[in-house]
Residue, then its C-alpha position, 0 to 999 in steps of 0.5 A: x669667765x673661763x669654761x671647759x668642757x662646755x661648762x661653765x662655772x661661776x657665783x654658785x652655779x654651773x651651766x652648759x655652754x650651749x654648742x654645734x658642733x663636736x668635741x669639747x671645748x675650754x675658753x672665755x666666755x660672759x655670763x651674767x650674776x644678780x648682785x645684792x648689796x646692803x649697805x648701812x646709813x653711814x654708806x658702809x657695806x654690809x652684805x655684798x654677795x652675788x649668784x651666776x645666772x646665765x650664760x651669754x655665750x654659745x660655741x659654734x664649732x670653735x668659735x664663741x659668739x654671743x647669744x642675742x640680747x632679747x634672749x638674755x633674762x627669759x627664763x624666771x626659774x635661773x633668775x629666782x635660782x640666782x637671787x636664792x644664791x646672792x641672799x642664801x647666806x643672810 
């Protein structure tokens, strides 16, 4: 997902891009979405519709490194933030 200015934006949501180091900064980076899709007896989608959960990445000075998988999905408040997103227009 592109970033700039140490934010990030995507699936309904913005979020900072955790840093060291000064200055701003643009580029790519992962994040994370909770998808839900419904689909009916015949398999035919329904509803399909996602909501941005978190970032994966952080800037070190210029460099973006990953951020430890056993930090990834701690925080229940972006995970319910997330699936609100994904289900808000049903």
């Amino acid at each position: 997902m592109p970033f700039k200015n140490d934010r990030a934006e995507w699936d309904g949501v913005k979020q900072k891009v955790e840093h060291k180091g000064g200055g701003q900064f643009a580029g790519s980076i992962f994040v994370s979405s909770v998808a839900f899709a419904v689909f009916d007896d015949t398999d035919a989608l329904l509803y399909s519709n996602s909501g941005g959960l978190e970032v994966l990445m952080r800037r070190e000075r210029d460099q973006i490194v990953p951020i430890p998988a056993e930090n990834y999905f701690q925080d229940e408040k972006l995970i319910r933030k997330a699936a609100q997103i994904a289900l808000a227009p049903i």
